[in-house]
C-alpha positions, 0 to 999 in steps of 0.5 A: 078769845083766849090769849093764844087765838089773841095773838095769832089774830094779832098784826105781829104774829099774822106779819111775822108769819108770812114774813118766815114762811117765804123767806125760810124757803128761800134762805134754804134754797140759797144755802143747799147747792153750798151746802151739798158742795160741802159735803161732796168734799167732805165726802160724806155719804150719810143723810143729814137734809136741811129741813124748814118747819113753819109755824110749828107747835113745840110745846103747848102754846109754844110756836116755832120757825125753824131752818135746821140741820137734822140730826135725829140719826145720829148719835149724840156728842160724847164730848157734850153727851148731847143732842148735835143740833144747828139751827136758825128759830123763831121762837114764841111761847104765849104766856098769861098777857105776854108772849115771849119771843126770840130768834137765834142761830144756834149750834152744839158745835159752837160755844157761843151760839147757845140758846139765849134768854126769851123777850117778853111783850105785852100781848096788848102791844101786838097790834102796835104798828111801830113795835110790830115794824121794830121787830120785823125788821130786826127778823127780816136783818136776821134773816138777811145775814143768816145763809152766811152765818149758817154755812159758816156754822156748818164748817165748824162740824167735824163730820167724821165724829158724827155716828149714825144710829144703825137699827137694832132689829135690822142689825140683829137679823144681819148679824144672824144670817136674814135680809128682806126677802123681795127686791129692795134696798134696805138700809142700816138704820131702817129705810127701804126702797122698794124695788120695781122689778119687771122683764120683756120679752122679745120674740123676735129674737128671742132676748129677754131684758130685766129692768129694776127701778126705784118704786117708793120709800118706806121703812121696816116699821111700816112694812111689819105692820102688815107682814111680820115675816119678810125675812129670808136667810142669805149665804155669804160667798168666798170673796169679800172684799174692802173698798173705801172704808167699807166691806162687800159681801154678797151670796144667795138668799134661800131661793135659788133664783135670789142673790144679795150684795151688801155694805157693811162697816169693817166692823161688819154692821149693815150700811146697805144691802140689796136683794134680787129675786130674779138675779140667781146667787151673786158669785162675783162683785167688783168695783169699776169706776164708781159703779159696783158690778154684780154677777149672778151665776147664770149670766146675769150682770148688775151694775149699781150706781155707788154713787146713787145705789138706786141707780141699778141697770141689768146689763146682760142676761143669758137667755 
């Protein structure tokens, strides 16, 4: 066997794998209701999930349990000019008869919490029963304090000076005039929700219901794989308005049956748009409550949910 398949047999990594993958779950189901508090407070809108990975490979035979903030649409720190990160790992790289290990909570929003130097062990002491219970539980007290530490860490991020990277084909298409052209949500930085969209028809009184529902998540990468041209110039319409940091625009697409609202940053950059082939152009927006009120100008009325934009009802329409 070679040393990497040597340890991954032996008592210290088999122990300490099972040890992290129950406890990460759990640690995190912990902090979340915390954690999502914060940022209703914060009132921060923009996706930033805690996220675990287990036994996952870093680099080569490195090997890593990770509970983290994830941070990979956001712009780094101009203060540091790097990556924002908070995370607790395990740490283990496997070396020529040694491993080194170590765990930490780490975070470029805290000074003191940078990464430290590894520990080597002799991988002929893996199996040592008293090194194997020593180290265990140093990682199970690790563990033990970490949903405090961490939600403590997460209240020394300022999150209004974190940036969220827009994708730059979507925000060339929007600034030329073109959404998507099919129901869906699109967002700034490259997400879909690919809309469910189906009517009834009652004959009985002759009324007609529209019904518009999430289907999946997808992204712009995946959809162009299949179909490059999904593009459909839109109209904006006079009426625009700002509204909680944010700007409302709305019109037609190229169709006459398709209407369009959107949310861009008062700088005009997309932070979400919504695109309906059935609704006719959208001549009028308005926000009542938390709930943004669409009408197309054949009767039609949308009511979008702002504080979950996949909440869409078709309220009324005129038959």
């Amino acid at each position: 066997m070679n040393d990497l398949e040597i340890v991954k047999k032996s008592k210290f990594y088999t122990e300490l794998n099972v040890l992290l993958r129950e406890q990460l779950t759990k640690i995190k189901q912990s902090i979340d209701p915390a954690y999502e508090q914060v940022l209703k407070e914060k009132q921060f809108n923009h996706p930033l999930p805690i996220i675990c990975q287990f036994e996952y490979a870093a680099w080569g035979l490195n090997k890593q349990w990770r509970l983290e903030l994830d941070f990979d649409e956001y712009q780094w720190s101009n203060e540091s000019v790097k990556p924002h990160f908070l995370n607790a790992f395990v740490f283990l790289s496997v070396g020529k008869e040694s491993i080194g290990f170590k765990y930490q909570l780490c975070s470029s929003f805290n000074n003191i919490l940078q990464p430290s130097e590894v520990e080597k062990i002799e991988i002929r002491r893996l199996n040592d029963t008293d090194l194997v219970t020593d180290k265990l539980n140093q990682v199970r007290q690790f563990l033990e304090d970490l949903p405090e530490h961490f939600l403590q860490e997460i209240e020394k991020i300022n999150f209004d000076e974190l940036e969220y990277m827009m994708h730059p084909k979507i925000q060339e298409k929007w600034k030329q005039g073109y959404l998507p052209g099919f129901d869906c949500i699109i967002m700034g930085e490259g997400d879909f929700v690919i809309g469910n969209v189906y009517s009834t028809y009652d004959p009985n009184n002759g009324e007609t219901k529209q019904y518009w529902s999430p289907l999946c998540d997808t992204t712009l990468e995946s959809i162009e794989k299949y179909d490059d041209d999904i593009w459909t110039e839109v109209g904006i319409f006079h009426g625009a308005f700002e509204y909680n940091n944010q700007k409302f625009v709305f019109g037609d697409g190229a169709m006459g049956n398709e209407g369009y609202v959107a949310s861009t940053t008062i700088n005009g950059e997309l932070n979400w748009a919504i695109f309906f082939t059935f609704s006719n152009p959208i001549h009028k927006v308005e926000v009542i409550g938390t709930h943004l009120i669409c009408y197309g100008d054949t009767g039609t009325i949308i009511d979008i949910d702002l504080n979950n934009i996949t909440k869409i009802k078709v309220t009324h329409q005129n038959t």
